[in-house]
C-alpha positions in Angstrom: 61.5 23.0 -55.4 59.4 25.9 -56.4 60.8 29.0 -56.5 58.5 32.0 -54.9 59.6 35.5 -54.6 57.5 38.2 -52.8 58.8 41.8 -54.0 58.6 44.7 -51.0 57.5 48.1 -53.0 57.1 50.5 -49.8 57.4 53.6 -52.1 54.7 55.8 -52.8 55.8 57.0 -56.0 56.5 55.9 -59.6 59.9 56.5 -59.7 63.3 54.1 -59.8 62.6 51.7 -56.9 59.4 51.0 -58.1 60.3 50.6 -61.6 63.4 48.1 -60.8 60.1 45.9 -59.3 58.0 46.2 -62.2 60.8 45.8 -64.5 61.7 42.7 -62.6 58.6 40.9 -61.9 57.5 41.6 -65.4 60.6 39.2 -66.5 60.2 36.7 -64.0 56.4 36.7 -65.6 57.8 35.6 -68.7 59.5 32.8 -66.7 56.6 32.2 -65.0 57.5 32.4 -61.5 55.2 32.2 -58.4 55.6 36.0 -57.0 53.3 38.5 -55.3 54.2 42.3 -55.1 53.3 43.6 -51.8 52.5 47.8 -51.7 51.3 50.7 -49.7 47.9 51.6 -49.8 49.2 54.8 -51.0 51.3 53.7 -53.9 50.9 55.7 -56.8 48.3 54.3 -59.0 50.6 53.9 -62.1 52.6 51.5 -60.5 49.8 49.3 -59.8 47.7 49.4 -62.7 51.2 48.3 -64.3 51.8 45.6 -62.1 48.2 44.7 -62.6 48.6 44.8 -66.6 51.5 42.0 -66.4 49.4 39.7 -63.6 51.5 40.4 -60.2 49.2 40.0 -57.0 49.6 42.9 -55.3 48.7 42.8 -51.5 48.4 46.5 -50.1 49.3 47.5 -46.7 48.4 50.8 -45.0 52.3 51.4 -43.1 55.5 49.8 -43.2 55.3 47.6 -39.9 51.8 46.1 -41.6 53.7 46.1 -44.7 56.4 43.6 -43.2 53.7 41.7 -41.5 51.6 41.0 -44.8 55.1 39.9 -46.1 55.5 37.5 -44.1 52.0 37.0 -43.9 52.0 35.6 -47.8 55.6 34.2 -47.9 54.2 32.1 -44.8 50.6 31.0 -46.5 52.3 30.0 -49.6 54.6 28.1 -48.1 51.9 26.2 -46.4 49.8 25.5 -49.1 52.6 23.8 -51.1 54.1 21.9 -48.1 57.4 23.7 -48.1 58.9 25.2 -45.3 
């Protein structure tokens, strides 16, 4: 079984939420796990480029209801592609 995580950052701003998600997916990096960040479209540019500089996707959404839709969106594809549902 592959293990997959998609991360939720719906916070505009660098501050403790998003660094618990950086801080995470930046160890789960080292462990090479299958993840994807999904963010606003607003989200403080810091916290991408940093997300960027240890290789997390990031898929932008422009509100939180499209934000839970590309969520699923990506958990769904990725779950297709490798035959697990």
């Amino acid at each position: 079984m592959t293990l997959r995580i998609v991360h939720v950052a719906s916070g505009r701003k660098w501050r403790g939420g998003q660094k618990q998600v950086w801080l995470l997916a930046r160890a789960l990096q080292r462990l090479r796990v299958d993840q994807v960040v999904v963010t606003s479209t607003l989200t403080d540019a810091a916290f991408a480029a940093e997300l960027v500089k240890i290789g997390a996707r990031t898929v932008e959404s422009h509100s939180d209801h499209a934000m839970a839709e590309r969520m699923l969106a990506v958990y769904r594809s990725r779950s297709q592609a490798t035959g697990n549902q």
